[in-house]
PDB file of N, CA, C, O and CB in Angstrom:
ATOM      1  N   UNK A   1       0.852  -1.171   0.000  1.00  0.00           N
ATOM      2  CA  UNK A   1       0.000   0.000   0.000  1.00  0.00           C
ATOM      3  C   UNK A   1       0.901   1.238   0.000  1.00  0.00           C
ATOM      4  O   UNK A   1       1.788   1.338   0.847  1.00  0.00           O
ATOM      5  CB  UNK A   1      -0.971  -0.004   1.230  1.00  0.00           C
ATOM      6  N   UNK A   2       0.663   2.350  -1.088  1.00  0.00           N
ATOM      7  CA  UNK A   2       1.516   3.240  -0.567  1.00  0.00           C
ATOM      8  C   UNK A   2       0.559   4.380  -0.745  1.00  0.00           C
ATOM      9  O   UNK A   2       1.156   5.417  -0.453  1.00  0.00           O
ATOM     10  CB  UNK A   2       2.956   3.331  -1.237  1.00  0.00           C
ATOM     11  N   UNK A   3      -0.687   4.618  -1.105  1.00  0.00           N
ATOM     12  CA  UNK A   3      -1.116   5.756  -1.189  1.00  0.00           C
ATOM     13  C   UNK A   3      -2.701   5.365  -0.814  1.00  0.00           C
ATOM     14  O   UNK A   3      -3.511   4.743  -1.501  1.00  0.00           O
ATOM     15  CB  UNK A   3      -0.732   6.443  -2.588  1.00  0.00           C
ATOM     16  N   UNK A   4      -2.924   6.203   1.095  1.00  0.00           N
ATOM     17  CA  UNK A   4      -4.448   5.355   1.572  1.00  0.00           C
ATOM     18  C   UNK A   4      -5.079   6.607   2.319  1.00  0.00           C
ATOM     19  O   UNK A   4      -4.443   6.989   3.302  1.00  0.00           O
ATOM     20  CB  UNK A   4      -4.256   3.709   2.863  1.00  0.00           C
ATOM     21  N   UNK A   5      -6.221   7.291   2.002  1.00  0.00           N
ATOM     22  CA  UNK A   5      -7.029   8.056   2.650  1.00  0.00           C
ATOM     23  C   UNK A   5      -6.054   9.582   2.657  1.00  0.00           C
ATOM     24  O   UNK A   5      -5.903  10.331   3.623  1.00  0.00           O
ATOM     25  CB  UNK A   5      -7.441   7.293   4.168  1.00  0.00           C
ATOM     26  N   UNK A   6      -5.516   9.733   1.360  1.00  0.00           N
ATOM     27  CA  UNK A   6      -4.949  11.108   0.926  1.00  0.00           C
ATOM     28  C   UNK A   6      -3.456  11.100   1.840  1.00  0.00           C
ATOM     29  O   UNK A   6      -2.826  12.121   2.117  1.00  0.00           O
ATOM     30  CB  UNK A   6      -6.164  12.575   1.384  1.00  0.00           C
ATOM     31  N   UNK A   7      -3.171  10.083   2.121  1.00  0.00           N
ATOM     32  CA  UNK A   7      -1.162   9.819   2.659  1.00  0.00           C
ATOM     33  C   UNK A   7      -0.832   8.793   2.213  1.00  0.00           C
ATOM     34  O   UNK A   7      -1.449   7.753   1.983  1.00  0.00           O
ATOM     35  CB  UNK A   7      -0.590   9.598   4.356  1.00  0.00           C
ATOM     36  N   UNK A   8       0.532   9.196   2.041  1.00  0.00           N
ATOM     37  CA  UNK A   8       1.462   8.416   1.312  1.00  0.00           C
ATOM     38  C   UNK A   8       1.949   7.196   2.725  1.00  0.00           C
ATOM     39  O   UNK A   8       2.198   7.622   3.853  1.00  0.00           O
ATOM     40  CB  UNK A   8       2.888   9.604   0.574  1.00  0.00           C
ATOM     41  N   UNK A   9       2.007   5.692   2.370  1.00  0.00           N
ATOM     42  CA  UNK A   9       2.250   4.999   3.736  1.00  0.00           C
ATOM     43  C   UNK A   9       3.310   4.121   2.924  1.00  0.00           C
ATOM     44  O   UNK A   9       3.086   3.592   1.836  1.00  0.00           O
ATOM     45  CB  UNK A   9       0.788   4.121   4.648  1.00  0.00           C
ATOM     46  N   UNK A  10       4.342   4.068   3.548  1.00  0.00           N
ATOM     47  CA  UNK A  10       5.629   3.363   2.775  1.00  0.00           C
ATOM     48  C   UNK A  10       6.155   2.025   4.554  1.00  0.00           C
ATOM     49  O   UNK A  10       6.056   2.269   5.756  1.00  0.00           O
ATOM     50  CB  UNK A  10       7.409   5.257   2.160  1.00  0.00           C
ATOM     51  N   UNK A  11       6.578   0.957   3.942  1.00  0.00           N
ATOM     52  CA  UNK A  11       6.378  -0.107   5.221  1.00  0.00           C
ATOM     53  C   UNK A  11       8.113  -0.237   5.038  1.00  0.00           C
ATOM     54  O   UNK A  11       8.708  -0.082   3.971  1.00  0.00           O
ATOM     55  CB  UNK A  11       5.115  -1.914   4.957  1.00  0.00           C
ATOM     56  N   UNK A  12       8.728  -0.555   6.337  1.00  0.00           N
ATOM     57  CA  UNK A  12       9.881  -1.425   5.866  1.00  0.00           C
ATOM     58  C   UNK A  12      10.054  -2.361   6.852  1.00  0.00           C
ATOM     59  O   UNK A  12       8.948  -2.723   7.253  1.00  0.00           O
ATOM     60  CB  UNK A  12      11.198  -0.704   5.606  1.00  0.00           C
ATOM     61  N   UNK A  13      10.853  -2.851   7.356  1.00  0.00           N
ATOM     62  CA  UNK A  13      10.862  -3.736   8.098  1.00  0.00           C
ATOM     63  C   UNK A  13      10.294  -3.946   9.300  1.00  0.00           C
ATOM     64  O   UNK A  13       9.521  -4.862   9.579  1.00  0.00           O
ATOM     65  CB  UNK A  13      11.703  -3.873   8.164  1.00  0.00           C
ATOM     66  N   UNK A  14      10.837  -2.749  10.295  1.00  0.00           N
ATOM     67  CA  UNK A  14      10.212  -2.720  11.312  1.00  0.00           C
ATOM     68  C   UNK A  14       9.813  -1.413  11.783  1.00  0.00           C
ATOM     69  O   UNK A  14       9.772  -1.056  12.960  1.00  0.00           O
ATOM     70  CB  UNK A  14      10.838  -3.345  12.104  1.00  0.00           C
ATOM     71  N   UNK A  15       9.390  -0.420  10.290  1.00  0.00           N
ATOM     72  CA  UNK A  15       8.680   0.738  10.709  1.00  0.00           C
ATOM     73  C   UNK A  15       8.004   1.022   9.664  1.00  0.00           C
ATOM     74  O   UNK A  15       8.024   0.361   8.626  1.00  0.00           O
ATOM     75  CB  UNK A  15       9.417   1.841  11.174  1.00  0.00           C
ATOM     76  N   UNK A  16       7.429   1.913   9.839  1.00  0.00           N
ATOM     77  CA  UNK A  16       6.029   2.661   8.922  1.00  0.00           C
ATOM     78  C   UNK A  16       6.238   4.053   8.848  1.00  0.00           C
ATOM     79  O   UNK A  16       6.305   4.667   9.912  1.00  0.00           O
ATOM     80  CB  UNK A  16       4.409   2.506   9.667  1.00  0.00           C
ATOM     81  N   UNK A  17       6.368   4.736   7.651  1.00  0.00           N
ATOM     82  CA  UNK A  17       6.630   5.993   7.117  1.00  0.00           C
ATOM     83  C   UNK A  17       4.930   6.536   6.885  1.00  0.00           C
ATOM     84  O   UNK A  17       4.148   5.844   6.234  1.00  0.00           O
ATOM     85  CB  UNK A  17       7.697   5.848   5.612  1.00  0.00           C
ATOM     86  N   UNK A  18       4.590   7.621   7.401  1.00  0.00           N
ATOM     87  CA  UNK A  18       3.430   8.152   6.898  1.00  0.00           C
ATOM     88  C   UNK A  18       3.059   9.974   6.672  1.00  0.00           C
ATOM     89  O   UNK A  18       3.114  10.804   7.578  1.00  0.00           O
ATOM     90  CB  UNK A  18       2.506   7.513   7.853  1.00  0.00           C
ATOM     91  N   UNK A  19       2.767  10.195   5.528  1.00  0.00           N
ATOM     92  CA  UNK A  19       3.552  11.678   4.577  1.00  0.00           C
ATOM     93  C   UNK A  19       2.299  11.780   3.995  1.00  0.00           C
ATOM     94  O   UNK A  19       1.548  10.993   3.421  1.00  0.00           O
ATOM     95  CB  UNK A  19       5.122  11.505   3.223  1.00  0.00           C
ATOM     96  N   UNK A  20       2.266  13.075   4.321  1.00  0.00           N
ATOM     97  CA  UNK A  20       1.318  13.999   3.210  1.00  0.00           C
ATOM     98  C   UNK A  20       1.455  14.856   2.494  1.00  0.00           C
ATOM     99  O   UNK A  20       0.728  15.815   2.236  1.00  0.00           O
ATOM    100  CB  UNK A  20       0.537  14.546   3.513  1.00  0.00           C
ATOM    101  N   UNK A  21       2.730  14.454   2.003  1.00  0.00           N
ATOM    102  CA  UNK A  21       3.321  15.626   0.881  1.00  0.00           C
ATOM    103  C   UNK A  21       2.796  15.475  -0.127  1.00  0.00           C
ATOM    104  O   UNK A  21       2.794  16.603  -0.622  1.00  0.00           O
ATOM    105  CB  UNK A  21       4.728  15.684   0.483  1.00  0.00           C
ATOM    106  N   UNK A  22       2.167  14.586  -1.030  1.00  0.00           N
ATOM    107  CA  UNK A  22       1.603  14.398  -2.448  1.00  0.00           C
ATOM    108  C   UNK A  22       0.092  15.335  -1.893  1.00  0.00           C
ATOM    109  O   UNK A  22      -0.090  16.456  -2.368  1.00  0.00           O
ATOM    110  CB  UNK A  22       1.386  12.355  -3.080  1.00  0.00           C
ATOM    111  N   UNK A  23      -0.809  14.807  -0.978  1.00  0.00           N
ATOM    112  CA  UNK A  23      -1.956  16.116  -0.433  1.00  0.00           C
ATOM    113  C   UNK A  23      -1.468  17.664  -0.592  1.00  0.00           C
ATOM    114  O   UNK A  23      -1.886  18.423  -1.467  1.00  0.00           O
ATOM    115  CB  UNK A  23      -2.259  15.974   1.370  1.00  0.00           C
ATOM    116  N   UNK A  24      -0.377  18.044   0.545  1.00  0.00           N
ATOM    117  CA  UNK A  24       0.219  19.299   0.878  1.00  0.00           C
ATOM    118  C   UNK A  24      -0.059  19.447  -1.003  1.00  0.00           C
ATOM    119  O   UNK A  24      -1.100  19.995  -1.368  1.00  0.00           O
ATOM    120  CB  UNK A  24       2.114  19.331   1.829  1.00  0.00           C
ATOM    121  N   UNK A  25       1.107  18.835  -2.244  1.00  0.00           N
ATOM    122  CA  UNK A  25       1.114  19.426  -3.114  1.00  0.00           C
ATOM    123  C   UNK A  25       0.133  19.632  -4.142  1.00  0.00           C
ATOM    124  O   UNK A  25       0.303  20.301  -5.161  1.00  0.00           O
ATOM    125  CB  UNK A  25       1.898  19.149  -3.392  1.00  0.00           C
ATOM    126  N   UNK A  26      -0.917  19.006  -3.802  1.00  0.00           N
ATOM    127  CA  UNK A  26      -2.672  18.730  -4.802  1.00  0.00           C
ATOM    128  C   UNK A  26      -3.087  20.128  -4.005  1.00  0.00           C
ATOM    129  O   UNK A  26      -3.507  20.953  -4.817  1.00  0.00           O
ATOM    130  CB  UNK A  26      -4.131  16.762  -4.304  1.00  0.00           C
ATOM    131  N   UNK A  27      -3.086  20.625  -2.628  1.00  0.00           N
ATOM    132  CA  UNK A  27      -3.430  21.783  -2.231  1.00  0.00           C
ATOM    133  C   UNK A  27      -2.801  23.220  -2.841  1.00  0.00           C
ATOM    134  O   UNK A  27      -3.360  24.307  -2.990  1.00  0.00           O
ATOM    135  CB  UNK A  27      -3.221  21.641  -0.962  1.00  0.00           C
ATOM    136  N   UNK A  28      -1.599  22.859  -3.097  1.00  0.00           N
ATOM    137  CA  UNK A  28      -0.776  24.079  -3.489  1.00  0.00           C
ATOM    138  C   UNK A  28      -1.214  24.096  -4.974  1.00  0.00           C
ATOM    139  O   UNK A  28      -1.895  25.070  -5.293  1.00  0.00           O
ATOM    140  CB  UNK A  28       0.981  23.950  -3.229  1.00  0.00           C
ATOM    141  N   UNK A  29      -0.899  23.051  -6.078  1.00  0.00           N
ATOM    142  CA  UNK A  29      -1.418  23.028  -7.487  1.00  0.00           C
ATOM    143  C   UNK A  29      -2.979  23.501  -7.577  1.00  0.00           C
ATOM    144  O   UNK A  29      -3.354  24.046  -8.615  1.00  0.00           O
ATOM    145  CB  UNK A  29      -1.259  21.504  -8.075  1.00  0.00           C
ATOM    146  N   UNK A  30      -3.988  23.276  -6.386  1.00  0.00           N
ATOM    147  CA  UNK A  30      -5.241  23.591  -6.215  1.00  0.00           C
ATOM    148  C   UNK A  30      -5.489  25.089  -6.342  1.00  0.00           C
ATOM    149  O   UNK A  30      -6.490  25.631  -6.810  1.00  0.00           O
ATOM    150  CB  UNK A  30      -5.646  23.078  -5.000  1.00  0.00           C
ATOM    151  N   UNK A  31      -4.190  25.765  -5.745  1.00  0.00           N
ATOM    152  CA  UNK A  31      -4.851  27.369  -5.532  1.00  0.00           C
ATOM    153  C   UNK A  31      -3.700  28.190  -6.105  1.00  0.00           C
ATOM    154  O   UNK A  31      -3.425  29.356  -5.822  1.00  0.00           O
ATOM    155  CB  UNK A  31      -5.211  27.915  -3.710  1.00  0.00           C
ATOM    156  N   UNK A  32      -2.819  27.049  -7.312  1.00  0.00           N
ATOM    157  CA  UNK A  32      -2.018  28.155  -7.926  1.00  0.00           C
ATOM    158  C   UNK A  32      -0.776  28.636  -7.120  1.00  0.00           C
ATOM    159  O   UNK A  32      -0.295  29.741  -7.371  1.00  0.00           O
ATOM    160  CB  UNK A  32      -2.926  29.345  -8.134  1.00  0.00           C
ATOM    161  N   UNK A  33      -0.201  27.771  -6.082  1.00  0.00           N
ATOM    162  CA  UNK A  33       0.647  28.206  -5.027  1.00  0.00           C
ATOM    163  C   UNK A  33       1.558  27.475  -4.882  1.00  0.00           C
ATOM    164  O   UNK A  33       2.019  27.214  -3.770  1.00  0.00           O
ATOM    165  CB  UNK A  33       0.151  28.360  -3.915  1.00  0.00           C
ATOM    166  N   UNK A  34       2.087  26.903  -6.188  1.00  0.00           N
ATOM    167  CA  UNK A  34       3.719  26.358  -6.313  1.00  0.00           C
ATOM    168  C   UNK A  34       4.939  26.663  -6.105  1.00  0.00           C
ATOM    169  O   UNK A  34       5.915  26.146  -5.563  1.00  0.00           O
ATOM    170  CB  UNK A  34       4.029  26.169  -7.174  1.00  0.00           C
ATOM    171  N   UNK A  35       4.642  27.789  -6.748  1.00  0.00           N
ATOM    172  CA  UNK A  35       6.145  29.191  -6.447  1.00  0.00           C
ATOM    173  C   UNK A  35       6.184  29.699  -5.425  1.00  0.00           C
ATOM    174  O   UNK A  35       6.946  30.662  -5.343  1.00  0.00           O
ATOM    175  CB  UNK A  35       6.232  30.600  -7.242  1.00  0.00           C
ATOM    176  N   UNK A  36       5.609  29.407  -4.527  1.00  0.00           N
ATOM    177  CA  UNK A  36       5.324  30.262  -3.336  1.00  0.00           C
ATOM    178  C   UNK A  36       6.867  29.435  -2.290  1.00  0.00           C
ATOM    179  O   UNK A  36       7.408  28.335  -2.175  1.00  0.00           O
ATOM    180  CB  UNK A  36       3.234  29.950  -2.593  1.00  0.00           C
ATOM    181  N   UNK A  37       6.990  30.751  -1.777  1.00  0.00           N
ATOM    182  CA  UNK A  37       8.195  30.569  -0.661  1.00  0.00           C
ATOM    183  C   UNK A  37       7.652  29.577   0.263  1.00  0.00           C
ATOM    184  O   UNK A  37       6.433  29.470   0.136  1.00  0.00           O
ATOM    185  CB  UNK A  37       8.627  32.003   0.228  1.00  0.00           C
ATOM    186  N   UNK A  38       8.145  28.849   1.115  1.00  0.00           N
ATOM    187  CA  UNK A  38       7.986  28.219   2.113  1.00  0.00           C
ATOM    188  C   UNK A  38       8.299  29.044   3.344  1.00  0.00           C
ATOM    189  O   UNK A  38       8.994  30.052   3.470  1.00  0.00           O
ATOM    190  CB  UNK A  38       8.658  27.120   1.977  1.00  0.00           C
ATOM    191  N   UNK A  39       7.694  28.437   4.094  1.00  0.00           N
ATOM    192  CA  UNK A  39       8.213  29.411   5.427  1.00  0.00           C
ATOM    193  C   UNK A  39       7.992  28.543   6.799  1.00  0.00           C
ATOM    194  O   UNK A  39       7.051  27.757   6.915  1.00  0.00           O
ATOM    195  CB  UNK A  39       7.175  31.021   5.580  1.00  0.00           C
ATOM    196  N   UNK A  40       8.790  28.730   7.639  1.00  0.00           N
ATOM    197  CA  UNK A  40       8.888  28.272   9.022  1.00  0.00           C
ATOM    198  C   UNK A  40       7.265  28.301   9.930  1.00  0.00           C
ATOM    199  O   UNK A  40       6.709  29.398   9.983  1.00  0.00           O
ATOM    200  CB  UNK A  40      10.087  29.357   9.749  1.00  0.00           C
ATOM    201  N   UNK A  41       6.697  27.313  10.485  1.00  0.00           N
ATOM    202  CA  UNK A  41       5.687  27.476  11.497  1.00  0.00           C
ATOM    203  C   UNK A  41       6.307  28.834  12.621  1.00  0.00           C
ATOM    204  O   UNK A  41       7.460  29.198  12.852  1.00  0.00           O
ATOM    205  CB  UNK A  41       5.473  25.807  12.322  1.00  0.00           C
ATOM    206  N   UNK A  42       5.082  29.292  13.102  1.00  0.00           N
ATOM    207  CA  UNK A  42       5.621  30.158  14.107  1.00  0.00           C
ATOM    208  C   UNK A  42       5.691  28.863  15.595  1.00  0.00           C
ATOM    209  O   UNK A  42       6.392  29.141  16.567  1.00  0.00           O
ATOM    210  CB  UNK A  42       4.380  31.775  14.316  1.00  0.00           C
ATOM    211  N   UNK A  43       5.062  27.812  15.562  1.00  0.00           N
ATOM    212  CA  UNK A  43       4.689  27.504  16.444  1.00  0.00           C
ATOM    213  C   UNK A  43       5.744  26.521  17.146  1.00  0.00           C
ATOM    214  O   UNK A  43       6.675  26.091  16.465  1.00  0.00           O
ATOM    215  CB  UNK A  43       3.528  27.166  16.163  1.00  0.00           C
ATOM    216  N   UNK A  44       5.648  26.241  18.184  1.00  0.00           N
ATOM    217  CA  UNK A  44       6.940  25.449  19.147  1.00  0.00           C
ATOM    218  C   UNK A  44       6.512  23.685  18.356  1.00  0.00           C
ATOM    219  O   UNK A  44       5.374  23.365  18.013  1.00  0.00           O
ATOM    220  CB  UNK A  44       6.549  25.598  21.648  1.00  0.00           C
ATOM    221  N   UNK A  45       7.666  22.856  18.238  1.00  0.00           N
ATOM    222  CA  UNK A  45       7.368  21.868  17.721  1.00  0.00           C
ATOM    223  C   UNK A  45       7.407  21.271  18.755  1.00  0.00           C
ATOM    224  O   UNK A  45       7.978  21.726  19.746  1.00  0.00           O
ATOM    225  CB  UNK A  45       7.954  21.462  16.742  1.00  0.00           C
ATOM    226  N   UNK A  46       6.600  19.741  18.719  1.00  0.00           N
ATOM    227  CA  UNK A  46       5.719  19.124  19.112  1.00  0.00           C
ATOM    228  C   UNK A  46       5.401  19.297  21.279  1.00  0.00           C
ATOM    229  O   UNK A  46       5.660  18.663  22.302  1.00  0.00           O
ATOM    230  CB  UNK A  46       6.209  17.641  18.366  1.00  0.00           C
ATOM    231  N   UNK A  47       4.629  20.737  20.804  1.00  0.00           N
ATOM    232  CA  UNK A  47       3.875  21.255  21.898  1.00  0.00           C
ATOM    233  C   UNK A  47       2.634  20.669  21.558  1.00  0.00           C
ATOM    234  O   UNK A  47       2.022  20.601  20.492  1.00  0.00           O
ATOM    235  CB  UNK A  47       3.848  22.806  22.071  1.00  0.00           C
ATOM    236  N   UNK A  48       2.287  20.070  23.241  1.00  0.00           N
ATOM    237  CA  UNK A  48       1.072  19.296  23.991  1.00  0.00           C
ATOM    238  C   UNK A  48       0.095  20.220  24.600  1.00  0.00           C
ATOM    239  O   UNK A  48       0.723  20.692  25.548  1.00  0.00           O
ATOM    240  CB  UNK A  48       1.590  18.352  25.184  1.00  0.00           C
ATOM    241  N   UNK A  49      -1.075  20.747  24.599  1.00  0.00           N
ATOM    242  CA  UNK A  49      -1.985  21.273  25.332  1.00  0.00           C
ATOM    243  C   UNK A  49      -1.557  20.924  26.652  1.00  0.00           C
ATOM    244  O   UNK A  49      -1.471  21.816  27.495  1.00  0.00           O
ATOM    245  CB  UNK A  49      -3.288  20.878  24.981  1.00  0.00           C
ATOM    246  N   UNK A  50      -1.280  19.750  26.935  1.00  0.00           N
ATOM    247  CA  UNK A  50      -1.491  19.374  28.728  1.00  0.00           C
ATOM    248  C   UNK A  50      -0.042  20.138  28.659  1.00  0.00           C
ATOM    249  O   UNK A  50       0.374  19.903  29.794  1.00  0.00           O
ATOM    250  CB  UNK A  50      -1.612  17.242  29.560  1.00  0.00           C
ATOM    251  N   UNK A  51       0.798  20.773  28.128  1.00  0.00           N
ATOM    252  CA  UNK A  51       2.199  21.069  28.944  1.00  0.00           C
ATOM    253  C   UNK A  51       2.098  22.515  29.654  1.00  0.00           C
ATOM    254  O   UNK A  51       2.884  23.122  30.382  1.00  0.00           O
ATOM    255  CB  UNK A  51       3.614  21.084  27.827  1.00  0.00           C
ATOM    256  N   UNK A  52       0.575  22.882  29.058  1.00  0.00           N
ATOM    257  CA  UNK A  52       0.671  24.314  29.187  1.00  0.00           C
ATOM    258  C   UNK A  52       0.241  24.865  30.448  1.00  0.00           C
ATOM    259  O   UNK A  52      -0.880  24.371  30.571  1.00  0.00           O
ATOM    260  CB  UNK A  52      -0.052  24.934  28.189  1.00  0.00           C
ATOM    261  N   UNK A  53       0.436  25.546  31.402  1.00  0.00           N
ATOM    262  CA  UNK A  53       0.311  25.790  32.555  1.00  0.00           C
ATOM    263  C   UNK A  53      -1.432  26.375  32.398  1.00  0.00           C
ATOM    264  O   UNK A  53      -1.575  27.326  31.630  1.00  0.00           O
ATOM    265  CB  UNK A  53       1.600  26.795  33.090  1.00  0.00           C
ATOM    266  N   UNK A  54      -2.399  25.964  32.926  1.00  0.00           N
ATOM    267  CA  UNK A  54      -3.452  26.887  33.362  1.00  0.00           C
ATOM    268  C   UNK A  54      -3.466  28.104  33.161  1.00  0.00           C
ATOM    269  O   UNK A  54      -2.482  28.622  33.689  1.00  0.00           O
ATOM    270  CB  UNK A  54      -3.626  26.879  34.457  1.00  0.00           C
ATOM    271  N   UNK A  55      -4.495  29.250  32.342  1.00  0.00           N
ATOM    272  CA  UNK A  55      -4.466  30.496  32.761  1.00  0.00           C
ATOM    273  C   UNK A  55      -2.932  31.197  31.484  1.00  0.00           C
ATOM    274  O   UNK A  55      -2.576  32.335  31.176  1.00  0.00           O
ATOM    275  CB  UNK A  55      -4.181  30.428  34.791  1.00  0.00           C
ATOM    276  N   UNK A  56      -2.609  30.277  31.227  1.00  0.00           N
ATOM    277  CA  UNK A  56      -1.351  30.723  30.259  1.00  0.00           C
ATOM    278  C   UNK A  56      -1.275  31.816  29.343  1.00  0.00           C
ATOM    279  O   UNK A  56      -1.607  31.465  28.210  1.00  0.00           O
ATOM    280  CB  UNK A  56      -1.055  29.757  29.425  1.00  0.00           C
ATOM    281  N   UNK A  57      -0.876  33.307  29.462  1.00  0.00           N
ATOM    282  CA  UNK A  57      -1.669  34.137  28.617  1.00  0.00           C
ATOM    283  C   UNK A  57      -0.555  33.806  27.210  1.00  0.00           C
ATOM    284  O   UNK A  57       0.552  33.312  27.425  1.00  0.00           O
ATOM    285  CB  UNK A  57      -1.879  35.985  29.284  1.00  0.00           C
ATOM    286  N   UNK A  58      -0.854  34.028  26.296  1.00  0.00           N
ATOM    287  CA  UNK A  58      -0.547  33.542  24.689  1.00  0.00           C
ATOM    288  C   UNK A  58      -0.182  34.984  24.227  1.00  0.00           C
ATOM    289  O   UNK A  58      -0.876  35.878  24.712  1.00  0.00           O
ATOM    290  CB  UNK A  58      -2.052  32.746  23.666  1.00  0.00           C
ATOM    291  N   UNK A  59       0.649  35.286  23.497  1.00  0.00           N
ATOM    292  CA  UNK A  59       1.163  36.684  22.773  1.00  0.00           C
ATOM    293  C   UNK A  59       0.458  36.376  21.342  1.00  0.00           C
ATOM    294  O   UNK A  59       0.884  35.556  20.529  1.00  0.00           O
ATOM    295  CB  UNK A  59       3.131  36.919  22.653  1.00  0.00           C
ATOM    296  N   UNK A  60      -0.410  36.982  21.224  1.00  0.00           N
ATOM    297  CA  UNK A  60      -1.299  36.733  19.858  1.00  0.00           C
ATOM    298  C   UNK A  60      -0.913  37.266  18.620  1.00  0.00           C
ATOM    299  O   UNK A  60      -1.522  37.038  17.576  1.00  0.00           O
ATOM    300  CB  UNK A  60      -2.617  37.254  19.971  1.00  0.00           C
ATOM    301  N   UNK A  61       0.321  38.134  18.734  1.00  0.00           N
ATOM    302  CA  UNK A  61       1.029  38.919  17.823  1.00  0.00           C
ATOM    303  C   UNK A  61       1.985  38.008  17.102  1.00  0.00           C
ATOM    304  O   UNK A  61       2.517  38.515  16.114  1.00  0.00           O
ATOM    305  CB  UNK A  61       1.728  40.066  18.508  1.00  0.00           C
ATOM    306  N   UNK A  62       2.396  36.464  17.461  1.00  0.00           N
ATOM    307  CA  UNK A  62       3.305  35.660  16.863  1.00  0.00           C
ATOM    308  C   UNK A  62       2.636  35.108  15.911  1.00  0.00           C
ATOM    309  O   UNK A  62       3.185  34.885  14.832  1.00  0.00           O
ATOM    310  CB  UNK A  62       3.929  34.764  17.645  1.00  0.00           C
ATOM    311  N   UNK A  63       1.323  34.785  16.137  1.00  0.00           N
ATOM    312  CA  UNK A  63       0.226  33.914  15.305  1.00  0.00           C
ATOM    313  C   UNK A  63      -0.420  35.089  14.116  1.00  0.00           C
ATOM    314  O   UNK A  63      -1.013  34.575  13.167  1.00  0.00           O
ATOM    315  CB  UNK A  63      -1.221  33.230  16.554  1.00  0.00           C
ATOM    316  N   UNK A  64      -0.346  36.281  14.136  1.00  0.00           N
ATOM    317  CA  UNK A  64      -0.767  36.808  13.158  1.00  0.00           C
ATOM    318  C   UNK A  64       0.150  37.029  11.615  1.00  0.00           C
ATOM    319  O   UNK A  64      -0.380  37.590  10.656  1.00  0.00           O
ATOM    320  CB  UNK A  64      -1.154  37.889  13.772  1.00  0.00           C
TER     321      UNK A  64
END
């Protein structure tokens, strides 16, 4: 199987690869947005809701 429910799933021995880059690029060819720069998330990588302290105020100026 390598292509199931819009991801790419590639098997090997004793792991499983699973990618949505062929989606990501049907979205970009979708709206004309090939050439387009790439750019960095603003967001902390792989941040958990539960890590976040209660009451946590958020700087809403990073996300805009």
């Amino acid at each position: 199987m390598h292509y199931f429910l819009g991801m790419d799933v590639w098997q090997k021995d004793s792991e499983v690869f699973v990618s949505q880059g062929k989606y990501a690029n049907e979205i970009l060819r979708r709206f004309h947005m090939e050439k387009c720069k790439p750019m960095q998330t603003p967001l902390v990588g792989n941040w958990r809701k539960e890590d976040a302290p209660s009451g946590e105020v958020v700087v809403s100026i990073v996300y805009q």
